[in-house]
C-alpha positions in Angstrom: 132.5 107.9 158.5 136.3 106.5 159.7 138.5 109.3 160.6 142.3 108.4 160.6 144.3 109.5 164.2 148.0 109.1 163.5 148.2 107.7 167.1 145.2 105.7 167.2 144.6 105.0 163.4 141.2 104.5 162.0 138.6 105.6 164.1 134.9 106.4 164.3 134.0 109.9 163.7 132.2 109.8 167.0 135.5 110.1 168.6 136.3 113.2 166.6 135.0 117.0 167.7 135.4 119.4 164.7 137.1 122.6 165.7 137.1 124.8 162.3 138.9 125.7 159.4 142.5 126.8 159.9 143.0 130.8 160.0 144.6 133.8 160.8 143.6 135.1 164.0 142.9 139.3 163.6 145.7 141.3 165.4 146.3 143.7 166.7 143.5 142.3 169.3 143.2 146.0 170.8 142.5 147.1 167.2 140.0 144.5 165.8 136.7 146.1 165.1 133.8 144.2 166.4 132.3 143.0 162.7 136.3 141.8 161.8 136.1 139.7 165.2 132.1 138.4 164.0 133.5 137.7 160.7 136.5 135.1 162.1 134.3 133.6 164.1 131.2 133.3 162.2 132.3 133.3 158.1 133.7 130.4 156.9 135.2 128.8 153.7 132.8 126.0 153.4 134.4 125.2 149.8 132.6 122.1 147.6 135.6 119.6 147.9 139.0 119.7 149.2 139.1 121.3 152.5 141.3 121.6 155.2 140.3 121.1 158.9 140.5 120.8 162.2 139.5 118.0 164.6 140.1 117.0 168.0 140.3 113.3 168.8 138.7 113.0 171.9 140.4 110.1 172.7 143.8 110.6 172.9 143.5 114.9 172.8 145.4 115.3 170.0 144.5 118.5 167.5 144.9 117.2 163.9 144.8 119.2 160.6 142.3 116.9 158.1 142.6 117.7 154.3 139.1 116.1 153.5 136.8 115.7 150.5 133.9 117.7 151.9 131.9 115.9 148.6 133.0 112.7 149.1 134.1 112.5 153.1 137.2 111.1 151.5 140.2 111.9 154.0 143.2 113.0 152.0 146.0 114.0 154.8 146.2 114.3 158.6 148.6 116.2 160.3 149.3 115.9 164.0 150.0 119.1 166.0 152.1 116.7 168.2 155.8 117.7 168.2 157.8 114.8 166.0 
């Protein structure tokens, strides 16, 4: 699978670590129950098709948000967390 890098462009998904889904953090952290805390870290979406996502490009370290087709692999958007 080819994985687009904004800086790099299309790359090998060996270059790529998956990080998660995009999601609010629980606060207050002094006030976050233990199963709330198991359920951010462990529950996820996992939908059947468009998906958003976040990977690391291990080459040049940058975090990029991936709007994928988790059917088809299909990459629909990348966003860099790179300043413009």
């Amino acid at each position: 699978m080819l994985l687009f890098c904004p800086f790099c462009g299309p790359r090998d998904e060996t270059e790529f670590h998956y990080l998660g889904e995009p999601k609010a953090r629980p606060e207050p952290a002094a006030e976050v129950t233990d199963a709330a805390w198991a359920e951010y870290l462990y529950v996820n979406a996992n939908p059947r098709g468009e998906a958003r996502e976040i990977w690391l490009h291990r080459t040049c370290m940058d975090v990029l948000v991936m709007t994928r087709d988790t059917a088809t692999n299909a990459t629909l958007s990348v966003e860099s967390s790179r300043p413009a």
